[in-house]
Each structure stands twice: as structure tokens, then as C-alpha cells.
C-alpha positions as CSV (number, residue, x, y, z in Angstrom):
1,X,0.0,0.0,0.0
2,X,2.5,2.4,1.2
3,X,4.4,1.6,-2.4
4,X,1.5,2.2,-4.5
5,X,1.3,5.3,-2.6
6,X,5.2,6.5,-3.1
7,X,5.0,5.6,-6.8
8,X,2.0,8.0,-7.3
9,X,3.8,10.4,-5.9
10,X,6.6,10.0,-8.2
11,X,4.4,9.9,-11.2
12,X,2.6,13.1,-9.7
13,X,6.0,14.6,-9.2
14,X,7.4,14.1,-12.5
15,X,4.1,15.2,-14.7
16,X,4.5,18.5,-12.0
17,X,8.3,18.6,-13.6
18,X,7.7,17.8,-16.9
19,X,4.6,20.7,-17.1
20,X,7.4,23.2,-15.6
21,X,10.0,22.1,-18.0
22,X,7.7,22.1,-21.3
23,X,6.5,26.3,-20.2
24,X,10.2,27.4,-21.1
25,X,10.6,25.0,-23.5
26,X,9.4,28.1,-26.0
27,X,11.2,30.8,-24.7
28,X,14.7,29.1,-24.1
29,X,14.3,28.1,-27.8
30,X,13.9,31.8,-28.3
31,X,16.9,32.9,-26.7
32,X,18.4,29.7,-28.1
33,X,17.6,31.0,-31.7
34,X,19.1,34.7,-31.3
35,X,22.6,33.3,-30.1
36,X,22.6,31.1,-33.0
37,X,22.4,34.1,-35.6
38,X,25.7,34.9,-34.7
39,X,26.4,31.1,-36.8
40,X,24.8,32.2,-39.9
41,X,26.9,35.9,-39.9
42,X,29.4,36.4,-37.1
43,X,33.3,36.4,-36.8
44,X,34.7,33.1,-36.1
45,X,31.3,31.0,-35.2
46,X,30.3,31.6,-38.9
47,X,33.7,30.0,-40.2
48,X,32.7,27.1,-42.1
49,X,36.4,25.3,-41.0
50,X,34.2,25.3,-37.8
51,X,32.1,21.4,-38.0
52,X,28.5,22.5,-37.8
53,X,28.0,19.9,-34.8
54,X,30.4,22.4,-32.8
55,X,28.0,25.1,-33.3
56,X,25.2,23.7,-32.8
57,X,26.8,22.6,-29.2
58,X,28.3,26.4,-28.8
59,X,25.3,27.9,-29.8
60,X,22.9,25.5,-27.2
61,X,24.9,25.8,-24.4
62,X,25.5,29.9,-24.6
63,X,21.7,30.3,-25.2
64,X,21.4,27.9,-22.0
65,X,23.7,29.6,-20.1
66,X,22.3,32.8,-20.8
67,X,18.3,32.1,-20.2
68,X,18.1,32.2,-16.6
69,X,18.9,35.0,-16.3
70,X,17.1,36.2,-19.3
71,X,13.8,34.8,-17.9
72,X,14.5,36.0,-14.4
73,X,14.9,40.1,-15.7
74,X,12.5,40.0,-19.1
75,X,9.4,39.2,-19.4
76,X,9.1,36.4,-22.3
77,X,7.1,35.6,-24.7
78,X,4.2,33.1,-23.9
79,X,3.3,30.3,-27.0
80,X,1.5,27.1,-27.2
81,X,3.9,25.2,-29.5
82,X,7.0,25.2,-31.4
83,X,5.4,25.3,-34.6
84,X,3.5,28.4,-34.1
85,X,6.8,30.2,-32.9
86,X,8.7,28.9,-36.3
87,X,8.1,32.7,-37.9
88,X,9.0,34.2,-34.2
89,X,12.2,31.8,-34.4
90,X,13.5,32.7,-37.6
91,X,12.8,36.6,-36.4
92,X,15.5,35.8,-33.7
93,X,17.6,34.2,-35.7
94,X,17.7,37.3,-38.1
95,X,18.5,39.4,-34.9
96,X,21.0,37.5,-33.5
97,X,22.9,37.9,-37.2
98,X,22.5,41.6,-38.0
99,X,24.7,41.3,-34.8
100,X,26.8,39.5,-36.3
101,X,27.3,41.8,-39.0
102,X,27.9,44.6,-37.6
103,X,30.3,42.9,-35.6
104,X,31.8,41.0,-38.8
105,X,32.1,44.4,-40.8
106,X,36.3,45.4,-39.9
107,X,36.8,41.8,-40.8
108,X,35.2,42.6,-44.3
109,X,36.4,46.1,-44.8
110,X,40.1,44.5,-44.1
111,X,39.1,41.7,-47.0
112,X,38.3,44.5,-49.3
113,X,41.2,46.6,-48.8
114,X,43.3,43.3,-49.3
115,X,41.6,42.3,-52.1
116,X,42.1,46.1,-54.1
117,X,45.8,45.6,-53.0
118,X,45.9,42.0,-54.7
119,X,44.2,43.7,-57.6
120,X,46.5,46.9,-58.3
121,X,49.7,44.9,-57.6
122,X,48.7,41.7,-60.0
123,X,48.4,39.5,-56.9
124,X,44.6,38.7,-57.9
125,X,45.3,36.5,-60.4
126,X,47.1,33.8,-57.7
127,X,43.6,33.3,-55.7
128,X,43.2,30.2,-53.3
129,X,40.7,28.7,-51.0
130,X,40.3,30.4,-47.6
131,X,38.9,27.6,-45.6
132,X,37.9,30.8,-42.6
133,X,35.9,32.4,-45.1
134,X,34.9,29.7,-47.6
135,X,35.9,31.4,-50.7
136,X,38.6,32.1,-52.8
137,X,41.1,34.6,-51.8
138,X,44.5,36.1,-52.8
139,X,47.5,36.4,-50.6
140,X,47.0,40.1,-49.5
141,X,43.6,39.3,-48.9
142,X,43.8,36.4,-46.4
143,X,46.8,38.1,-44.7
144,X,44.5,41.4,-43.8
145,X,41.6,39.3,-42.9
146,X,43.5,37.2,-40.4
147,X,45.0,40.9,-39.2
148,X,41.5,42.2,-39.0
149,X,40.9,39.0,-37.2
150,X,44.1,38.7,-34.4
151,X,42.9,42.6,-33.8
152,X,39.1,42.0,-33.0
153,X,40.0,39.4,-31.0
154,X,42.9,41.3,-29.0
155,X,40.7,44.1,-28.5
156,X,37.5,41.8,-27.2
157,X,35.6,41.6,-30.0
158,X,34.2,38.2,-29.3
159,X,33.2,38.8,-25.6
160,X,31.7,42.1,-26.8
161,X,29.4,40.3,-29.5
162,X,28.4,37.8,-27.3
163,X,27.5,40.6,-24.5
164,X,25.4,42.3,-27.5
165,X,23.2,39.7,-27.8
166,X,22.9,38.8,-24.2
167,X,22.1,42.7,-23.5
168,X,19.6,42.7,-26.1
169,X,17.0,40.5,-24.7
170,X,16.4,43.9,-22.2
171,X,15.7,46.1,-24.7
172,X,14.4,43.9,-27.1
173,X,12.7,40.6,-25.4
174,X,12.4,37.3,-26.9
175,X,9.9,37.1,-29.5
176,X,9.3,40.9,-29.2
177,X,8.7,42.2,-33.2
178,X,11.0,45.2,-33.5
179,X,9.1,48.3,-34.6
180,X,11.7,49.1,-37.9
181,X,9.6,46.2,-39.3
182,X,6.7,47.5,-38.5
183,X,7.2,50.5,-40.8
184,X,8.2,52.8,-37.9
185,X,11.7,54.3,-35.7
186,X,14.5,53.4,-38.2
187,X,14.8,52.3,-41.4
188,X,17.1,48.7,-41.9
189,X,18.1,49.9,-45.3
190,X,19.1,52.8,-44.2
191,X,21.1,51.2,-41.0
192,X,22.7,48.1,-43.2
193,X,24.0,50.6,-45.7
194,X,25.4,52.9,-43.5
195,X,27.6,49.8,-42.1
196,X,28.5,48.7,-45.4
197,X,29.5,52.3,-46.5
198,X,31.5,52.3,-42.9
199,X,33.6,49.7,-44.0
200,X,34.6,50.8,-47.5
201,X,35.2,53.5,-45.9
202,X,38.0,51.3,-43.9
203,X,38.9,49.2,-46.4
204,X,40.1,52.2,-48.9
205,X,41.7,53.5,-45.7
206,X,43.4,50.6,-45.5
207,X,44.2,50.1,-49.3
208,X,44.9,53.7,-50.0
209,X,49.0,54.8,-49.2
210,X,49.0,51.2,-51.6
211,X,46.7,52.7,-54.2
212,X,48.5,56.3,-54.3
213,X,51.7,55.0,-54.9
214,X,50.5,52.1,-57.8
215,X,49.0,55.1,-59.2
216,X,52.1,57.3,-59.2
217,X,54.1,54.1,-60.5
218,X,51.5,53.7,-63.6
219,X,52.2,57.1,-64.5
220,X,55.7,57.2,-64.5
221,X,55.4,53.9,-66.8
222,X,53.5,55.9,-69.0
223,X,55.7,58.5,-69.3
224,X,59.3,56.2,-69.9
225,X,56.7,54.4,-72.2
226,X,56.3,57.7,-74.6
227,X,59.8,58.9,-74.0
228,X,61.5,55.6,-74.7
229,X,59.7,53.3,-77.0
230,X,62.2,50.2,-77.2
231,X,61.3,49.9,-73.3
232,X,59.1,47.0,-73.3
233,X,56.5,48.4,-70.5
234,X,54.5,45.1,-69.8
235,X,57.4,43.0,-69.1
236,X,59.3,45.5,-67.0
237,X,55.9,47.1,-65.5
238,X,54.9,44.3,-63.5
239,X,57.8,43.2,-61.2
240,X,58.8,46.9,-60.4
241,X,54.5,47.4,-59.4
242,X,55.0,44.0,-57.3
243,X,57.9,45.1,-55.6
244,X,56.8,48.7,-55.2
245,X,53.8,47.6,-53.7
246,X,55.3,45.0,-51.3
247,X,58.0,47.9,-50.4
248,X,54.7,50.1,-49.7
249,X,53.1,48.1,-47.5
250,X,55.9,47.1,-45.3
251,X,56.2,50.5,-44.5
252,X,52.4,51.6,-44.1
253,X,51.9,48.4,-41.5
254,X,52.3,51.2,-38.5
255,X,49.1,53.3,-40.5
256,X,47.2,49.6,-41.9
257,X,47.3,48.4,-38.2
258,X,46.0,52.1,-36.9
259,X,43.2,52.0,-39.4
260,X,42.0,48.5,-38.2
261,X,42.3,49.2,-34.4
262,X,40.6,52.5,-35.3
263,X,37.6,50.4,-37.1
264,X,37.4,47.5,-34.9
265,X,36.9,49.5,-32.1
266,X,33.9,51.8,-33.7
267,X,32.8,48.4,-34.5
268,X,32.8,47.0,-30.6
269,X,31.2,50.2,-29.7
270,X,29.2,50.3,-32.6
271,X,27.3,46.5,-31.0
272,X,26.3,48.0,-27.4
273,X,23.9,50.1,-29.4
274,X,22.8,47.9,-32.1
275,X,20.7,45.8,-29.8
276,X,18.9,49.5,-29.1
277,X,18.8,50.3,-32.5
278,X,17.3,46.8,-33.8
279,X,14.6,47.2,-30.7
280,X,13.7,50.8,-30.5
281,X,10.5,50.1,-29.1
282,X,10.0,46.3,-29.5
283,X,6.5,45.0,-29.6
């Protein structure tokens, strides 16, 4: 009797459990969802040398880690099932990677000043794989991305994207709709071009002592080429631009460096307001 007894009270115990677990079952998918953005478009978690198992594990557990808290100082957002918060899902999921961008953007303005270097200096045409970014790349390009990438992560980056999107949840709850989608606060044209335009901006900072001096070069070439016609310009033109241009950036590491430390760090401060800007009066 006393058995029968003790094992209803188990049973009775467990359903109580299993009713507790399955009411944040919803919103720790939520939170789950907005961490894993930073997968789809974010520096390093996005690098397909990464096996998609260890994201999927990285991106659980900091969700996890992250949701009591969450759930303890935001109020969340209350749904029956998982397939009616599939649209609510992929909304955090878009959230958690215009995070990512913005903090991804010095890593892609470095890329592009790399990749107009490659160009001017005839370094384009030897283009490899670059397993971190999982495209082809030339030398000058992979060497200013992995710069880009030692400096954001020297200066924080990583913990500062992370603390972005754990931030966010108080301005903009789980499953809240931001208002920009809504038609009203800001516009997300307006805010995704104004980070691209930022990092051209950087990127032709970083390319640009490179590009004045190829330019310079081009018109000397032109000139010997008119003054002394027996000079054959095309076989003589592009060794001295290849080791002008090495010469040019050897000495303009002390201003390329400056310019990404510069960048990176309008970037890190750039992502303690872009959870603000993304909610801006969340509904």
C-alpha cells in the first residue's frame, strides 16, 4: 500500500516537472535562436572550417547559459507550440545575425582593402581557397583578414558580440517584433547601408598609401613608355609594381594596423547600441 502510494507520488512529481520544463521549452528556444544568428553571420562562429556539430553545441549551451537569467529580468514571450513560434524563431535568428554583421564588418572592410591591393599589384590573379571564409582569396587578402581577425579578438571583440546579444534581450525581449519592421523608428536599409558604407570607408583607408603609390608608378610607366619606345613596358611594368607595392606596404603596417584598431573599435562600440537600435520600441 505504502508503495503504491510513493510511486503515485513520483508519477505526480514528475508530470509536475515535466509541465514546468515544457513552459520554457518556448522561450529558451527563443533565446536559443538569437545566439545562433551569430552562426549564420558572425566572426569566427560563422567560419565554415568550424564542424557544424560544434556550433550547434556552442550555440545551445551559450543560449542555455544565458536564459536564466534572461527569464529571471525580461518578461518572455508566452506560445502554445514550437510550430506556431517557427516565424518568431526565424525573427530571432535574423536578430541575432544583424549582430553579427555589424560585428563581422572590420573583418570585411580589411578583406576588401586586401583584395584592391591584390588587384592593383597583380596579386589577384594567384587566388586560393580560404577555408575561414569559404571562398577564394588572394595572398594580401587572407593576410588582412586574419590581421583584422588577431585585432578583433585582441581588443575583445568576441566577448563584446556575445555581450550584445545577451544585452539585447532587455531592450528587445524574446519574441518581441522590432518596430523598424513595422514600418516605424528606423529604417534597416538605411542602417545596413550605413555599415556597409563604414567599411569601405575602412577598407580604402586601409588600401589607400598602396593605391596612391600604384598610381604614381602607372604614371611614370607611361611617361618612360612615350619617352622611350624600345622599353618593353608590360614585361618591365609588373615586377617593379609588385615590388613597389610589397615595399609600400611594409612601410604603411604602423598606419594599416592604426586603421584597423581604429575600425574594430567603432565596430565594438558600434554593437552595445545595435541591440537599441534593432529594438527601438520592441512590440
Amino acid at each position: 500500500m505504502e508503495s503504491g502510494q510513493w510511486e503515485l507520488k513520483f508519477v505526480s512529481r514528475t508530470m509536475n516537472s515535466i509541465d514546468a520544463l515544457s513552459q520554457h521549452l518556448v522561450p529558451a528556444a527563443l533565446v536559443v535562436a538569437r545566439v545562433g544568428g551569430l552562426a549564420f553571420h558572425g566572426p569566427v562562429l560563422s567560419s565554415p572550417s568550424i564542424p557544424v556539430r560544434i556550433k550547434a553545441l556552442l550555440v545551445i549551451t551559450l543560449g542555455l547559459a544565458i536564459y536564466p537569467t534572461v527569464a529571471a529580468t525580461t518578461e518572455l514571450t508566452q506560445t502554445q507550440s514550437l510550430l506556431m513560434a517557427v516565424p518568431l524563431l526565424i525573427l530571432e535568428v535574423g536578430i541575432g545575425a544583424f549582430i553579427g554583421f555589424c560585428a563581422s564588418l572590420p573583418l570585411l572592410a580589411a578583406q576588401f582593402g586586401g583584395m584592391s591591393m591584390g588587384q592593383q599589384i597583380g596579386l589577384g590573379f594567384a587566388r586560393f581557397y580560404n577555408p575561414a571564409i569559404g571562398d577564394d582569396s588572394d595572398a594580401l587578402e587572407q593576410i588582412l583578414f586574419f590581421l583584422a581577425l588577431a585585432t578583433f579578438l585582441s581588443l575583445g571583440g568576441l566577448e563584446s558580440m556575445f555581450s550584445a546579444v545577451a544585452f539585447s534581450f532587455s531592450s528587445l525581449p524574446a519574441g518581441a517584433v522590432p518596430s523598424m519592421l513595422l514600418g516605424e523608428g528606423a529604417n534597416p536599409a538605411a542602417i545596413v547601408t550605413g555599415g556597409i558604407t563604414a567599411a569601405f570607408e575602412l577598407g580604402l583607408r586601409v588600401a589607400a598609401p598602396l593605391l596612391a603609390i600604384v598610381c604614381l608608378e602607372t604614371v611614370v610607366m607611361g611617361y618612360l613608355s612615350k619617352s622611350v619606345p624600345q622599353l618593353n613596358i608590360m614585361s618591365i611594368g609588373f615586377p617593379v609594381r609588385i615590388v613597389i607595392g610589397l615595399f609600400v606596404i611594409v612601410t604603411s603596417l604602423a598606419a594599416i594596423d592604426e586603421a584597423l584598431v581604429d575600425g574594430t573599435v567603432g565596430a565594438i562600440e558600434e554593437l552595445h547600441d545595435a541591440f537599441a537600435v534593432v529594438a527601438e520600441g520592441g512590440v
